[in-house]
N, C-alpha and C positions, 0 to 999 in steps of 0.2 A: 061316868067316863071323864076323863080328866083331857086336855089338851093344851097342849106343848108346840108353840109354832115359835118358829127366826126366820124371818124377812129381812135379813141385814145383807146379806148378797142375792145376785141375779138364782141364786139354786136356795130354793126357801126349804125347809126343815118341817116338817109334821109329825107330831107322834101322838096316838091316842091310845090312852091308858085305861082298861080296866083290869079285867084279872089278869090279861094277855096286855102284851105292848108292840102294836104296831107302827111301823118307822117307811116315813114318807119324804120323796126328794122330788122336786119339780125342778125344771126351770121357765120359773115365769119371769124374767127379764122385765118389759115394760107394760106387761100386760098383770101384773099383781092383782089390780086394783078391778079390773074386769074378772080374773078368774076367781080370787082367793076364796070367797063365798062357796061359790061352784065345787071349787076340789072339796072345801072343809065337807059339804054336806053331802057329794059324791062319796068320800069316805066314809064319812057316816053311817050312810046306807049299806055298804057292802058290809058292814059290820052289824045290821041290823038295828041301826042307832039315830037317834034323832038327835034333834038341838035341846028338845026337853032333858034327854040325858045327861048331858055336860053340865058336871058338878062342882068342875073348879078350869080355870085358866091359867096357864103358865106364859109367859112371853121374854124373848132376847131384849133387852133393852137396846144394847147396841155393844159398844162402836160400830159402824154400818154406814152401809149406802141411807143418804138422810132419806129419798123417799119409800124406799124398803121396810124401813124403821117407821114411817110414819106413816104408811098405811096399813102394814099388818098389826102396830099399836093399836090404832085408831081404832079397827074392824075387833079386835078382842079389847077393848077398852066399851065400846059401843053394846058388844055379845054381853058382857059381864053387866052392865047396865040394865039390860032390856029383858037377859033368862036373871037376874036378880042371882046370880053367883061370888064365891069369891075370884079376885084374881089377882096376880103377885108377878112382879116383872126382875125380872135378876139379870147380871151380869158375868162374864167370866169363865172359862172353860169349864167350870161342874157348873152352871147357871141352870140347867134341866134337873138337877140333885136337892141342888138348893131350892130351887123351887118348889121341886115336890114335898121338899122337910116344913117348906112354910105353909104349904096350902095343909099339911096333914095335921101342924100346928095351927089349924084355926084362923092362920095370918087372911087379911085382904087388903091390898094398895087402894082399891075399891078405884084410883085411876093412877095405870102407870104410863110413866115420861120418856121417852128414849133420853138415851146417852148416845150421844155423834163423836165423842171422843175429841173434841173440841168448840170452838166457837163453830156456830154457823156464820159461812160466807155469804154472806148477802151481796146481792151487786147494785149498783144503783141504777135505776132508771134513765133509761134514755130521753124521753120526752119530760 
């Protein structure tokens, strides 16, 4: 099974691919970071599927909300780590297209970066 997530707005994106292509809309707003695990592997299940399944990762890179992008990065950079998978992060309205040409080409980022579509604004500290 193959999976396909964007965290770059409040309504995150999931698709899980095998023979069938499943397509998932949340909105997890500012609770990403608490649920995103939970749906991925709720999904899973309804599908009869574990995490040993998942055989490649696809991820938004961005332009995006920067903590959107960096926690659903993070959590498939971290998956792709620990199940020992590829995973490939793309951009751009076919970015799910693309992505699947690269994982099925053998590609892996082995660790993808967001794109925020500019400089990050840092602020300065108060104290």
């Amino acid at each position: 099974m193959i999976v396909c997530l964007d965290t770059s707005t409040p309504t995150c994106r999931l698709t899980l691919l095998d023979e069938n292509t499943y397509v998932y809309e949340w909105e997890a707003s500012r609770e990403l970071a608490k649920s995103l695990l939970g749906f991925l592997d709720e999904k899973l299940a309804e599908h009869r599927a574990a995490w040993q399944n998942i055989t490649g990762l696809a991820i938004f890179r961005g332009p995006g909300s920067f903590t959107g992008l960096r926690i659903g990065i993070t959590v498939m950079n971290t998956l792709a780590d620990g199940l020992g998978i590829p995973i490939v992060g793309t951009i751009g309205d076919d970015w799910q297209a693309e992505a699947l040409s690269r994982l099925q080409a053998g590609e892996n980022d082995q660790l993808v970066l967001p794109e925020y579509g500019g400089e990050a604004h840092i602020t300065t500290p108060k104290k």
